[in-house]
N, C-alpha and C positions, 0 to 999 in steps of 0.2 A: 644485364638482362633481368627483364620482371620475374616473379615465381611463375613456376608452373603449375604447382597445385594451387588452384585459387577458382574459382564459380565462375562461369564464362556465358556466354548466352548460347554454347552448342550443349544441348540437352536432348539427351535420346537416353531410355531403359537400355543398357547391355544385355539385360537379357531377352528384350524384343531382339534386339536388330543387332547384333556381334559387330557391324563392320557400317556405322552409320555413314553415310555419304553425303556430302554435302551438296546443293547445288552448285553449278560451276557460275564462272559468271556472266555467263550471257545471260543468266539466271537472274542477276540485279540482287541476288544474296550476298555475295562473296565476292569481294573483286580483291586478283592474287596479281602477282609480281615475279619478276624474277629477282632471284638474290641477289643481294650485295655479295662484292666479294669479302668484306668481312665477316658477313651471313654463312658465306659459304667456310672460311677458318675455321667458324665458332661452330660448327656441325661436324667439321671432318676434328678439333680438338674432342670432341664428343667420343667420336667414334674411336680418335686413341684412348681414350678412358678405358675403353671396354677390350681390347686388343690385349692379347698376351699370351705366352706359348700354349699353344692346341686352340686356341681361340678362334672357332669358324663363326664369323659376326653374319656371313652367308646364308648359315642354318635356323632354319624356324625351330628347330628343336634344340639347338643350343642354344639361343637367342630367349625362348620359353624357358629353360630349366635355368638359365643366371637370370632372368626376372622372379622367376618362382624360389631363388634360394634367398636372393635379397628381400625380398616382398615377403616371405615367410618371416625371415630373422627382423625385419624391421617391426612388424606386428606384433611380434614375436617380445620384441623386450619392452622394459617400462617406459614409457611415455619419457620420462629423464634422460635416461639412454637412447635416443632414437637421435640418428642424423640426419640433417635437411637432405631428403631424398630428390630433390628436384634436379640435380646435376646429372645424378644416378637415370631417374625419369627420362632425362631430355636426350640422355646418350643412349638408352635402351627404345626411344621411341624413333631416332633419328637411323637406327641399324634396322629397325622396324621396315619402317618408310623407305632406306634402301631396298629391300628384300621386294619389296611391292613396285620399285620401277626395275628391279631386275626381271619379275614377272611380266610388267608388259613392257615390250620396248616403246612405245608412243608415252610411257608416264613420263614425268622430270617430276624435280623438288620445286616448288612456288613457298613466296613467301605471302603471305593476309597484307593488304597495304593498311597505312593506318589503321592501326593497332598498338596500345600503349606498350604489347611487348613484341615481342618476335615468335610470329605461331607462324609453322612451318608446316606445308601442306603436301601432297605426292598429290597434284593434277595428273589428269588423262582426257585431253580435249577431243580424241576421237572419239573415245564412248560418253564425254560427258561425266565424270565421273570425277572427285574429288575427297582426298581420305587425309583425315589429322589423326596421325601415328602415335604422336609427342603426345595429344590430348588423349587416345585410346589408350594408351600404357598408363597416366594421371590414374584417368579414372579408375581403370583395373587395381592399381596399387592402392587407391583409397580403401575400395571393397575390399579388399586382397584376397580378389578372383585369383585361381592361381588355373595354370595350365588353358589358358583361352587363346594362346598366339596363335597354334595352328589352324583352328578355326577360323579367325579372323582374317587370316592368309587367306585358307580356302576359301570362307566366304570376298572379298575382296574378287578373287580370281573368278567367282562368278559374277559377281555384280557387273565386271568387265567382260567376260564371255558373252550375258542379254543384251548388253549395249553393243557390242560388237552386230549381235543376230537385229536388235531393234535399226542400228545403221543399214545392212543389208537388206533388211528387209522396206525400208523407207528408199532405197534407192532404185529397189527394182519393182515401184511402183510407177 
């Protein structure tokens, strides 16, 4: 697998928009995939990384405070000292992106087709709606935003509420 911190063409301010969305792809932006089952291994090996006793990978506020303890400590020491946090990233963004299809049942995990790496997406085709977790956690950690998870849940969980009211309301026209 490629790095994950590395300059991508998905560029949004965090502090405009918490929870940027991407278009889906009827959109002709983004055309996603479902996973491989190796895709799928190398996400759920992810997610044992992060597991271990009282470990609720379920909670945005656990999930927040072990990104804010690592994110802090890695900032934190000399540039010498520092470890390639991209594993760390990819397993903290892939618990992320769970938490966000447990929020809406219509989400799954898509994978970006041709891509020189493997960027992992949480679609939602009923409201249109598509979120890169792995790439929100990146960027957070480069800044070292710290405490922005919950946010970005609850915004997410709106963004999917308008889409929901924008479906209904285009149907019962």
């Amino acid at each position: 697998m490629k790095p994950l911190l590395r300059p991508h063409g998905r560029t949004s301010s965090p502090q405009a928009d918490p929870t940027p969305a991407a278009p889906g792809p009827e959109d002709g932006a983004v055309v996603l995939r479902e996973p491989s089952v190796v895709e799928l291994v190398w996400m759920e090996e992810l997610r044992q990384h992060l597991r271990g006793p009282g470990a609720d990978l379920r909670s945005v506020g656990y999930l927040s405070s072990l990104f804010d303890a690592y994110c802090r400590a890695w900032h934190r020491a000399p540039e010498s000292d520092r470890w390639d946090p991209d594993y760390l990233v990819g397993a903290l963004g892939v618990a992320l992106g769970d938490v966000l299809v447990k929020q809406c049942g219509s989400s799954r995990w898509q994978v970006v087709a041709d891509e020189p790496r493997t960027t992992v997406a949480v679609r939602n085709d009923l409201f249109r709606r598509t979120f890169f977790p792995v790439d929100a956690v990146a960027r957070r950690w480069l800044t070292a935003e710290l405490g922005w998870m919950p946010a970005f849940v609850q915004s997410a969980g709106a963004q999917l509420q308008r889409g929901a009211l924008r479906t209904l309301a285009s149907q019962n026209r």
